[in-house]
C-alpha positions in Angstrom: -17.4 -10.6 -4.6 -16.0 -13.4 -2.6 -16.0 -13.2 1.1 -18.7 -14.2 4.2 -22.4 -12.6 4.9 -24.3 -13.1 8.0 -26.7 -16.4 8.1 -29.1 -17.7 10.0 -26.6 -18.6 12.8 -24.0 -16.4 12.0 -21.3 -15.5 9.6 -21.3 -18.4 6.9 -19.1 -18.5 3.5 -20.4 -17.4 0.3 -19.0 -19.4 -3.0 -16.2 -21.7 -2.8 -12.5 -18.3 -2.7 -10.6 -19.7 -5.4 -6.7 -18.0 -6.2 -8.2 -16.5 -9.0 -10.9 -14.4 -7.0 -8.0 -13.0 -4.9 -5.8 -12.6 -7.7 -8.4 -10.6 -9.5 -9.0 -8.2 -5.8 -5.2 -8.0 -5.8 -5.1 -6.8 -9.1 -7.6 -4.2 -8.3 -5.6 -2.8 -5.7 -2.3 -2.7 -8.0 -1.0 -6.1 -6.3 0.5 -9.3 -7.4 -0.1 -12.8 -5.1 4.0 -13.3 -5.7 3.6 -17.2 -4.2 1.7 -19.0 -1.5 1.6 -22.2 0.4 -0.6 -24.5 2.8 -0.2 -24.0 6.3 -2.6 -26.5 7.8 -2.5 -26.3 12.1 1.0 -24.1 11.6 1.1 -22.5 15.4 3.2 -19.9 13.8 0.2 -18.2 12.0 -2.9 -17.6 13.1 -5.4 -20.2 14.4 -7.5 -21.8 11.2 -5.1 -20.8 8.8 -4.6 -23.3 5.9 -3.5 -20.8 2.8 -1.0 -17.9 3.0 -0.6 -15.6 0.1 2.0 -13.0 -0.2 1.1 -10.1 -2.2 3.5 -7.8 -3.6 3.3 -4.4 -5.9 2.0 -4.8 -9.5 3.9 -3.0 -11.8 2.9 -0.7 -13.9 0.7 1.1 -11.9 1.6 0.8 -8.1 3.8 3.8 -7.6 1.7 5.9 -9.0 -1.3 4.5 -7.3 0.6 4.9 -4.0 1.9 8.8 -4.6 -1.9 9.5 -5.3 -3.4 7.9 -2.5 -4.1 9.8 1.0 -1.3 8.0 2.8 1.3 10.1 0.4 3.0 12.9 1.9 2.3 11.6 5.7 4.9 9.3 7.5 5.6 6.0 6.4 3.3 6.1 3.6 4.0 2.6 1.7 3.0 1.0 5.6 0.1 2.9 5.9 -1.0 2.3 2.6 -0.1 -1.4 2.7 -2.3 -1.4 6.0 -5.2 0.1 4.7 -5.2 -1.6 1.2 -4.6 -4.9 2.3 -6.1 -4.9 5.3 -9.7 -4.1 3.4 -8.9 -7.0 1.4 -8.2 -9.0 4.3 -12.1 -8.0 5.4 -13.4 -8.8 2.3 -12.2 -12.2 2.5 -12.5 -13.5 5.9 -9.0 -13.4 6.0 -6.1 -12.2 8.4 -3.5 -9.4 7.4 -0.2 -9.7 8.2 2.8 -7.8 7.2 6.5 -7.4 6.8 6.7 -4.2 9.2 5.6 -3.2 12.6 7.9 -5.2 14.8 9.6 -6.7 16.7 9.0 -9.5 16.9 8.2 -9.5 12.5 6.8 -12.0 10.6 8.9 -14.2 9.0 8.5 -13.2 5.5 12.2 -14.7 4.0 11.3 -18.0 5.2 7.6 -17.7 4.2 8.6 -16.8 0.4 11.0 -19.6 0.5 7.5 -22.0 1.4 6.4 -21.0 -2.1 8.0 -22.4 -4.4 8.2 -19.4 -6.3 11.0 -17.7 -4.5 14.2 -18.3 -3.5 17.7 -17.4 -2.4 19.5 -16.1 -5.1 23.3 -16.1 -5.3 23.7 -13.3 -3.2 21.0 -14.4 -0.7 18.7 -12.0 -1.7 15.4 -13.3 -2.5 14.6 -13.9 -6.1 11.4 -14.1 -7.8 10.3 -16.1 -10.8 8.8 -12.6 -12.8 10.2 -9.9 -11.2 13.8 -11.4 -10.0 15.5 -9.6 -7.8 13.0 -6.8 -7.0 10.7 -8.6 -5.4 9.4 -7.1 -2.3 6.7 -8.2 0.1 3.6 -5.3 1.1 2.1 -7.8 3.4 0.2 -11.5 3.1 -3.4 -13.0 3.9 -3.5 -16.1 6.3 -6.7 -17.2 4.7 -9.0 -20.1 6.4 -9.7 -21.9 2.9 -7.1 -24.8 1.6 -6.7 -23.2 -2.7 -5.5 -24.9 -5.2 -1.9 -23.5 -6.1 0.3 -23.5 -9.0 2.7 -26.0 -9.5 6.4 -24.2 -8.9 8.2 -22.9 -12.0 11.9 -23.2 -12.9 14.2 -21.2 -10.4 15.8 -18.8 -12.6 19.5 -18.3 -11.6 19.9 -22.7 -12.5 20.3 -21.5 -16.4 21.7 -17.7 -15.3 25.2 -16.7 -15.8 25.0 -14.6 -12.5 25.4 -11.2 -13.0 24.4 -10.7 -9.4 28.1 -12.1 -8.1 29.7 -9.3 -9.3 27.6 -6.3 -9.7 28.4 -4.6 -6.4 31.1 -1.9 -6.6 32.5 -2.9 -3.3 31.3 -6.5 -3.1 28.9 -6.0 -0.3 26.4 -8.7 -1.4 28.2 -12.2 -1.9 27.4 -15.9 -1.1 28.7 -15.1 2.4 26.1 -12.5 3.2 25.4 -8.8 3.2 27.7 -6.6 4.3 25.9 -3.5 5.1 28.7 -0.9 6.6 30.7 -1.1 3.6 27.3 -0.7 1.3 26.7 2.6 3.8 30.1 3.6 3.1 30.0 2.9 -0.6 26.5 4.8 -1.1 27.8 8.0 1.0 31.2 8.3 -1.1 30.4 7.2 -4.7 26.6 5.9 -4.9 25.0 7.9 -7.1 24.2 5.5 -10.0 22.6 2.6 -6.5 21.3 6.3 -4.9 19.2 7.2 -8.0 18.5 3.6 -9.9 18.3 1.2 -6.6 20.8 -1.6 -6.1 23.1 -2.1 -8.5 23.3 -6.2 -8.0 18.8 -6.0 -7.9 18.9 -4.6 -11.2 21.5 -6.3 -13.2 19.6 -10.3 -12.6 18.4 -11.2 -16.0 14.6 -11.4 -14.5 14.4 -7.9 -12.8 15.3 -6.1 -16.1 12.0 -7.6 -17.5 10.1 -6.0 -14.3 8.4 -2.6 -14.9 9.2 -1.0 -11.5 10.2 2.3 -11.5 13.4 3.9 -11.1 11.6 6.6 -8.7 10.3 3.7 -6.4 13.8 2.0 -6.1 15.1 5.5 -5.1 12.7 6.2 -2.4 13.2 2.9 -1.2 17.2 3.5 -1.2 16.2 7.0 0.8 14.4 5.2 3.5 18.0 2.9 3.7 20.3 5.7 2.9 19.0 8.5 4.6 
């Protein structure tokens, strides 16, 4: 396993991390590195930092991890778990934790992802992902002190889409100009089952979301914790 063991003066690195070796821990842990970038003497992060990696769930198989893990049936269970899980990666790999929760001030995950390459602002201004569209969502990142070798950016999806996202809202609430979020309160209270029980209508009508195996059940809780 990648990671540091003590030396004769100290803490010193074992093998050369490669993406790969964290991809493979994230995997274990029913995660997904959804896009990084090289953050060389950023003041923003923390001090030696040259790689961030966001992770994200992996699908199939988070939500159920997650139900069956201790944190489930407690408060705040996706935090704590995303605490615990990621910050024992984190350890493993001589790396920092940080996370999308726990403010303020928060981290600024939106413009992070947009560092990537591999996500960006869809039509609606939601963030959109390359494999899972629309869906994405962000359980923390690792500010790592190694400089990895990272994939050249794919093609952003909604160039060749027709846009299904513009119109999908019942009451327009997400549009080019922003998210209105009284009127999508209003909308789920007096006729949102389908968004209530499904997740957000516009999320899972882009083209790239409906190839995503995330759950119906975890878009619901996720609407609960909104949309008490």
């Amino acid at each position: 396993m990648a990671g540091r063991t003590p030396g004769k003066t100290g803490v010193e690195p074992l093998a050369a991390l490669s993406l790969n070796t964290v991809a493979e821990q994230a995997a274990n842990r029913h995660l997904d590195i959804l896009g990084g970038f090289l953050a060389q003497d950023d003041p923003a992060l923390p001090p030696g930092t040259r790689t961030v990696l966001l992770l994200g769930p992996r699908e199939p198989g988070f939500w159920p991890a997650l139900k069956t893990s201790p944190e489930w049936g407690g408060p705040d269970p996706v935090d704590r778990w995303s605490r615990r899980v990621i910050g024992g990666m984190a350890c493993d790999l001589g790396a920092k934790a940080l996370f999308p929760f726990g403010g303020p001030p928060y981290q600024p995950f939106y413009q992070w992802a947009l560092r990537t390459g591999q996500i960006w602002e869809s039509p609606v201004r939601l963030l959109v992902h390359h494999d899972q569209g629309l869906l994405v969502s962000f359980r923390g990142a690792l500010a790592l002190k190694e400089v990895l070798a990272l994939p050249a950016p794919p093609a952003r999806p909604c160039d060749t889409c027709s846009k299904p996202c513009l119109s999908a809202c019942p009451v327009a609430a997400l549009t080019p100009a922003g998210y209105d979020v009284p009127a999508c309160h209003a909308h789920l209270s007096a006729a949102g089952e389908a968004c209530m029980s499904g997740g957000c209508l516009v999320r899972s009508t882009c083209p790239v979301s409906t190839g995503y195996a995330r759950m119906a059940e975890h878009s619901a809780y996720h609407m609960r914790q909104f949309h008490p």
